[in-house]
C-alpha positions as CSV (number, residue, x, y, z in Angstrom):
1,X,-72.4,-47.4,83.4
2,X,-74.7,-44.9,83.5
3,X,-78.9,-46.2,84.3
4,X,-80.8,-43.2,85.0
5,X,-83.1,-44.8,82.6
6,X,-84.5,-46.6,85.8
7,X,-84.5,-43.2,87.8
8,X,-86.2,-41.1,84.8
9,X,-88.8,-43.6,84.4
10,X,-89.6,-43.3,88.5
11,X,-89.1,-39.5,88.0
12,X,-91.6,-39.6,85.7
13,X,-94.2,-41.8,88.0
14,X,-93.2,-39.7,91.2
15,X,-94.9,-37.0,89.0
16,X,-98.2,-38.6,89.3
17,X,-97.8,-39.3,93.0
18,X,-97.3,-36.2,94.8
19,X,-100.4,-36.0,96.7
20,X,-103.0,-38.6,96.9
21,X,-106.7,-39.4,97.7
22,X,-107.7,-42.3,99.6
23,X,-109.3,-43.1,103.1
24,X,-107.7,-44.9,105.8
25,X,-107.7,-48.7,105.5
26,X,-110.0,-48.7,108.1
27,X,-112.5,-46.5,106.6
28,X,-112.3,-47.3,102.6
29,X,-113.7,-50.3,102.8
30,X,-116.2,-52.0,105.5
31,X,-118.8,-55.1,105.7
32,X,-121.9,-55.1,104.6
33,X,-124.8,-56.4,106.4
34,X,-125.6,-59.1,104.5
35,X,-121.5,-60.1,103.8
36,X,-120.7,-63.3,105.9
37,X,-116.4,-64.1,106.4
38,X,-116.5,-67.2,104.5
39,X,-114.4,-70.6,106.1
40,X,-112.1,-73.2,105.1
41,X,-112.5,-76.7,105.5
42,X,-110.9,-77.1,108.6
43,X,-112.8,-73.7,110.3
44,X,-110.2,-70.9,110.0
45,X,-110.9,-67.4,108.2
46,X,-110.6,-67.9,104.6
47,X,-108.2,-65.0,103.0
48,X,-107.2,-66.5,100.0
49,X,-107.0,-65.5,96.7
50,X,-105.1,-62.5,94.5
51,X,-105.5,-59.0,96.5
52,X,-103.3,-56.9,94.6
53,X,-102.3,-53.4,96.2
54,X,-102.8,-51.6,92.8
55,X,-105.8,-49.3,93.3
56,X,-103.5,-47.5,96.2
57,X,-100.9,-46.6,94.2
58,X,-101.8,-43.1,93.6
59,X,-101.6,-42.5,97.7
60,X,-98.4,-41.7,98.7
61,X,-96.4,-43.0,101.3
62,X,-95.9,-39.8,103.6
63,X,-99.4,-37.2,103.9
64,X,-98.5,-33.8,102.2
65,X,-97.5,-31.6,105.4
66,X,-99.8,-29.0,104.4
67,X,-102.8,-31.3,105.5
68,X,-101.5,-31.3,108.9
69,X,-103.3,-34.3,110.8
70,X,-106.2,-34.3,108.0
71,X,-106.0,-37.9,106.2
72,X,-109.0,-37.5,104.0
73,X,-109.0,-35.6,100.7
74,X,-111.4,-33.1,99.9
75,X,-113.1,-33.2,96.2
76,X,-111.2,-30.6,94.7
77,X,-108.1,-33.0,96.2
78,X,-109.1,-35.8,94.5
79,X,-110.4,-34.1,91.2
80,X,-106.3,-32.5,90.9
81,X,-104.9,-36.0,91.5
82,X,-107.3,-37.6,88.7
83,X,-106.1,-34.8,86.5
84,X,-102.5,-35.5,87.0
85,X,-102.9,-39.3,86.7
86,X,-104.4,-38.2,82.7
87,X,-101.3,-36.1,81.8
88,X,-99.1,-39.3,83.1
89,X,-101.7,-41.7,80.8
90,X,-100.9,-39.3,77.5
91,X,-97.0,-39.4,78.8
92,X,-97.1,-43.2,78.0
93,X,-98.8,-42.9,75.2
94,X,-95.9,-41.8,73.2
95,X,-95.2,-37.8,71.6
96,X,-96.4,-36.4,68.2
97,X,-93.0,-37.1,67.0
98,X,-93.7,-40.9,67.7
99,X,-91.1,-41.6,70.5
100,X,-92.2,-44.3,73.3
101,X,-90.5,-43.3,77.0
102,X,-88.8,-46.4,78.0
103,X,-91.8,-47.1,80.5
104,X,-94.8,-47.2,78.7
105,X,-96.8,-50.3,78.9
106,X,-95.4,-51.3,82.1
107,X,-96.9,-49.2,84.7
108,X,-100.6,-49.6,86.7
109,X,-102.2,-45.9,87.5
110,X,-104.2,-47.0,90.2
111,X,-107.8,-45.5,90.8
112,X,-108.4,-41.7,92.6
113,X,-109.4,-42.3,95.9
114,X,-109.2,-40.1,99.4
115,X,-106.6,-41.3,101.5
116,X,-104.0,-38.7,102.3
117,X,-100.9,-41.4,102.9
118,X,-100.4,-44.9,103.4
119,X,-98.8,-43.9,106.6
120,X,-101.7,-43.6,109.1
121,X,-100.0,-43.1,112.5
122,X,-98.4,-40.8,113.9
123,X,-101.8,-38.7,112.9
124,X,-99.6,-36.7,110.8
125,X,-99.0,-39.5,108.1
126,X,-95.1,-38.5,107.8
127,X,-93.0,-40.9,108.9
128,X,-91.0,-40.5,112.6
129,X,-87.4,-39.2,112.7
130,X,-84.4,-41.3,113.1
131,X,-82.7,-42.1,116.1
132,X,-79.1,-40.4,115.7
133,X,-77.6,-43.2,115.5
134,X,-79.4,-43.5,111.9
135,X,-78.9,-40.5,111.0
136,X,-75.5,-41.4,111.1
137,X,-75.5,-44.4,109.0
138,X,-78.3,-43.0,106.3
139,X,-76.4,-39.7,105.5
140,X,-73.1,-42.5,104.7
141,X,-75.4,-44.7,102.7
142,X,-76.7,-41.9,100.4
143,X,-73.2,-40.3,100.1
144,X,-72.4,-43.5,98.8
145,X,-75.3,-44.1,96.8
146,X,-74.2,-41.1,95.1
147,X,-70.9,-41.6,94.3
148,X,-71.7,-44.7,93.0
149,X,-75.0,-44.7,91.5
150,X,-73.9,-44.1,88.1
151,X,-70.8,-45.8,88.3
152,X,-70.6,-49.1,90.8
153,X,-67.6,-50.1,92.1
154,X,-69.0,-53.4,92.8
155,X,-72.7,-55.3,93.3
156,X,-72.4,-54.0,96.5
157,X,-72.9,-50.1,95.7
158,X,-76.4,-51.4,93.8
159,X,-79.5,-51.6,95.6
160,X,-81.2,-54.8,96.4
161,X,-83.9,-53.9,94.0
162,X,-81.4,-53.5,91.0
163,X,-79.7,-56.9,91.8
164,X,-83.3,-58.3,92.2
165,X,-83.1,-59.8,95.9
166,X,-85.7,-58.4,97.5
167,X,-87.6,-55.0,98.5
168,X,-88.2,-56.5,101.6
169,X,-91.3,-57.8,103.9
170,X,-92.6,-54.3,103.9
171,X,-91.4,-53.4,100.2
172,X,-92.6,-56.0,98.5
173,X,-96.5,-55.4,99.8
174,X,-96.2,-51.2,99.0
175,X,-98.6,-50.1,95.9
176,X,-95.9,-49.5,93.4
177,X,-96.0,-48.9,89.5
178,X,-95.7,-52.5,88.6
179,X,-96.4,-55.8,90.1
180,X,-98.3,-55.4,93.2
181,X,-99.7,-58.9,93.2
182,X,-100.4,-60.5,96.7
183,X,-101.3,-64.0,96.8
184,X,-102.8,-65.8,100.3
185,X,-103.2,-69.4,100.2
186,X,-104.3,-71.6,103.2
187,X,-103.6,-75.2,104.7
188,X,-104.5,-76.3,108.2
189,X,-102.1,-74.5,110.6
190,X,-100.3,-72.2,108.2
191,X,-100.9,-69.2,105.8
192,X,-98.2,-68.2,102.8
193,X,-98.4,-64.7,101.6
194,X,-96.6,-64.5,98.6
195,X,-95.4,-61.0,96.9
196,X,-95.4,-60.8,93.1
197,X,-92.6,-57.8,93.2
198,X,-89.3,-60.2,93.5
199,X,-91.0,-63.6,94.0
200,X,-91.1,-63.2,97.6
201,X,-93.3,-66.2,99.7
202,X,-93.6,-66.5,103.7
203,X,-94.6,-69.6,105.6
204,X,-96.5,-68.6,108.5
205,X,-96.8,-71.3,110.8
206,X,-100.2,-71.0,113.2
207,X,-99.4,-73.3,115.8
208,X,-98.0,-70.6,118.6
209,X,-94.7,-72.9,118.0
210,X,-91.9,-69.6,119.4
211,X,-89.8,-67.7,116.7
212,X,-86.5,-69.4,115.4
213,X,-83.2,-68.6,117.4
214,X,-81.9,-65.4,117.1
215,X,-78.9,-67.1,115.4
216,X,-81.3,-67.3,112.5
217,X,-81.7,-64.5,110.5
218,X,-82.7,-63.3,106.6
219,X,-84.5,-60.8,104.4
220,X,-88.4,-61.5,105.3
221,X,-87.1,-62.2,108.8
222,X,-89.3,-65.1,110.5
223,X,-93.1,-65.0,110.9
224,X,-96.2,-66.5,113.2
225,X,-99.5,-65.7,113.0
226,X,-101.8,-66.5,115.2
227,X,-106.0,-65.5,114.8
228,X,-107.7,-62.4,116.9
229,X,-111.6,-63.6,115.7
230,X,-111.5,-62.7,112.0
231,X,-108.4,-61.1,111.7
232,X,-104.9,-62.7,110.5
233,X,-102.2,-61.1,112.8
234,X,-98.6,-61.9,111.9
235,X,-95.1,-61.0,113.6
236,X,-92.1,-61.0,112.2
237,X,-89.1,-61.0,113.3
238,X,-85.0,-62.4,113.0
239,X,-84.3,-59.5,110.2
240,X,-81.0,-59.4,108.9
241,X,-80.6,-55.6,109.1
242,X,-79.8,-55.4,105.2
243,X,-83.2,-53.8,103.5
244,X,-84.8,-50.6,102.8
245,X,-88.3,-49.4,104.0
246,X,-89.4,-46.5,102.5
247,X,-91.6,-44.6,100.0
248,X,-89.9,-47.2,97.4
249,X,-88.2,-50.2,98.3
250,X,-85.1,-49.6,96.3
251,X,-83.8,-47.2,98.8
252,X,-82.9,-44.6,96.1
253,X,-82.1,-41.7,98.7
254,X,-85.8,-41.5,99.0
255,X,-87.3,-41.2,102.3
256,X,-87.1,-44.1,104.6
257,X,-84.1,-46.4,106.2
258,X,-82.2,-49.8,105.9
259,X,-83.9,-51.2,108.8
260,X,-81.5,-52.7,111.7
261,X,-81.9,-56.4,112.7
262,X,-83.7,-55.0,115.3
263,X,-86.8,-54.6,113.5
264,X,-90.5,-56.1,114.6
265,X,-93.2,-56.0,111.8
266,X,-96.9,-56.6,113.3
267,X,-99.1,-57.3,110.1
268,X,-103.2,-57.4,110.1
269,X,-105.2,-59.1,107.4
270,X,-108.5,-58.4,107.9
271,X,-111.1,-59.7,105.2
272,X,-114.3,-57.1,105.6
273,X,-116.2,-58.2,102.0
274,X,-116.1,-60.5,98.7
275,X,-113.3,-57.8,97.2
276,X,-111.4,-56.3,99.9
277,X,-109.0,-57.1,102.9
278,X,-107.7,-54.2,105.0
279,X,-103.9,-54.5,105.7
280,X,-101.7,-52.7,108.2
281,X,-98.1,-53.6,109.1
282,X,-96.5,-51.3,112.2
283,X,-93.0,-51.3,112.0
284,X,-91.1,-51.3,115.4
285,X,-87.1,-50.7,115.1
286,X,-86.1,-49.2,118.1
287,X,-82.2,-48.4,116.5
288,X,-83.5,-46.7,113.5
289,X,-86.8,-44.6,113.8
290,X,-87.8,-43.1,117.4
291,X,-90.9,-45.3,117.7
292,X,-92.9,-46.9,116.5
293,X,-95.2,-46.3,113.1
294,X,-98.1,-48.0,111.0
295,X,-98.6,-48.2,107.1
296,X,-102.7,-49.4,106.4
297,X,-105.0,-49.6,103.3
298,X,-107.1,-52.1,101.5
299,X,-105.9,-54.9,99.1
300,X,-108.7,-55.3,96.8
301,X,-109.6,-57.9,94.1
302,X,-109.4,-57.2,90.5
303,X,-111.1,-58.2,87.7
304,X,-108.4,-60.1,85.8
305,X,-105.8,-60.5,88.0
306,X,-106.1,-63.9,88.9
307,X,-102.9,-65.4,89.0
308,X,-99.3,-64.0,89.6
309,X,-96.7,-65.1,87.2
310,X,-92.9,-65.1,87.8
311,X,-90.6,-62.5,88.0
312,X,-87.7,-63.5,86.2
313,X,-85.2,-61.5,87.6
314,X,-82.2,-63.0,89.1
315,X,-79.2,-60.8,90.2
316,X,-80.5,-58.3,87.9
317,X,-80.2,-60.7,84.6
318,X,-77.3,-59.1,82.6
319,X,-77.5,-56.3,84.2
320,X,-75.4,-56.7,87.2
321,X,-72.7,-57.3,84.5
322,X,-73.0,-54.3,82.0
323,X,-73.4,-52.1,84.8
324,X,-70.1,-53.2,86.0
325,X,-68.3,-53.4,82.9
326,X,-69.9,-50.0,81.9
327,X,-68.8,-48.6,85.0
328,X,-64.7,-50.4,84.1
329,X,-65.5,-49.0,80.4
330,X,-65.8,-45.4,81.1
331,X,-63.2,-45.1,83.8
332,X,-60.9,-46.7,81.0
333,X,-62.4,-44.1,78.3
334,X,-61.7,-41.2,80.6
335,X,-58.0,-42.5,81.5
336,X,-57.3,-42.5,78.4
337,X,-58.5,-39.1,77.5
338,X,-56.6,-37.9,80.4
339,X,-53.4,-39.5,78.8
340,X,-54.2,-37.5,75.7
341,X,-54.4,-34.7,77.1
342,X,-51.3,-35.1,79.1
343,X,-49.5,-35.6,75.8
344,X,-50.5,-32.8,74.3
């Protein structure tokens, strides 16, 4: 079964990502005089609402190495990257001859702005190198993605994203071309942040109650939060070693690694107006990257994206099947074609 459908339709949005404008997190967005954090009830920081990460989705994940340590776009920058987002508008538009790509309607462009990369430190933006023991055990996962990318042997040669699991804690909070949703909500001693790309939703307790046992362990690990004057901090932790983080969460032998269970995520919310909070998440995995590094930019509000709706995917609907059987199909067609052959 053959689904470079999915990859063609990426290939066509990596087009329009190549190099990005957008400032750091830190520096796109900050408060007014006159903007006051508002409260809840009870007298905690009030985050909540829909902050979807669609206006970042035109910065890519890794700075251009050309820029060197420069994380800010110049005009000319930004003026080429609105230019390129237009030719991927009229791609979706459809041809003269009336064909559609497979894509069009589904994908956000985002907005042009000047940050160089998503990732912020190291001051390069590129993310660090793996330890060798990971280079060990990425260079045997994309051998085997592939092999078996285009004809699965079983659900296990499919990525988490295709069989509609999870992109991750990290994943599922990356600008992508599609669903970038992030919901907070509030109660007294506990925050969820919930992820409109694969229904994801954390419970973060706020009580300073310890992390589960280490016996525990699962996709979006286990969190607690805990407040630093205005700012939501979070870690997470208990992993279960079994997702991607990368430039996209499917792990398509795209930069990045399937992170150990090992890994510590540190996550910031910081509300700094009406619109925007400013998020950063450092990633600590001490068995897969040399040390530590830190993704930041805003999530801002949009005009009507009020609600997230579901995501009704489950094991990749039918297609975890007709991949399978596709894959069963054509090794049948090609045996007996070689039978054929052999006959003749």
């Amino acid at each position: 079964m053959n689904y470079r459908y999915r990859l063609i339709a990426l290939a066509a949005f990596a087009v329009t990502v190549m190099m990005v404008s957008a400032q750091p997190a830190a520096k796109t967005a900050t408060a007014t005089k006159t903007w006051k954090q508002p409260m809840t009830p009870w007298g905690d920081p009030d985050l909540q609402g829909v902050w979807p990460s669609t206006s970042m989705i035109q910065t890519p994940m890794e700075r251009d190495p050309k820029l060197g340590t420069r994380a800010v776009l110049t005009d000319e920058e930004v003026a080429q990257k609105a230019a390129r987002n237009k030719q991927f508008a009229r791609i979706e538009t459809g041809s003269a001859n009336g064909r559609v790509p497979i894509a069009a309607g589904w994908f956000d462009y985002g907005k042009p702005n000047r940050q160089a990369s998503l990732v912020v430190d190291p001051p390069d933006g590129r993310i660090p190198p793996l330890t060798p023991e990971a280079q060990v055990r990425e260079a045997a996962r994309k051998k085997q993605w592939d092999e078996k990318k285009d004809s699965p042997d079983t659900w296990l040669d499919l990525t988490t994203w295709d069989r509609c699991i999870t992109l991750g804690p990290v994943g599922s909070v990356l600008p992508f071309a599609y669903n970038n949703g992030q919901q907070i909500s509030q109660g007294p001693g506990y925050v969820v942040f919930r992820n409109e790309m694969i229904h994801e939703a954390r419970v973060i307790p706020l009580d300073g109650r310890p992390h589960a046992s280490p016996q525990v362990r699962s996709w979006m690990g286990d969190s607690r939060g805990h407040w630093e004057g205005n700012t939501l901090v979070v870690e997470t932790t208990n992993f279960n070693g079994q997702f991607f983080i990368g430039s996209q969460g499917g792990g398509f032998g795209d930069s990045g690694a399937v992170a150990t269970d090992q890994l510590r995520l540190l996550e910031r919310f910081t509300r700094v107006d009406d619109d925007t909070i400013n998020y950063e998440v450092t990633i600590d995995d001490p068995k897969t990257w040399t040390k530590p590094w830190k993704i930041a930019y805003p999530l801002r509000r949009e005009a009507n994206y009020d609600y997230i709706y579901e995501y009704a995917c489950h094991e990749g609907n039918i297609f975890m099947h007709d991949a399978l059987a596709g894959a069963r199909a054509n090794e049948k067609k090609a045996a007996e074609a070689a039978a054929q052959k052999g006959v003749k």
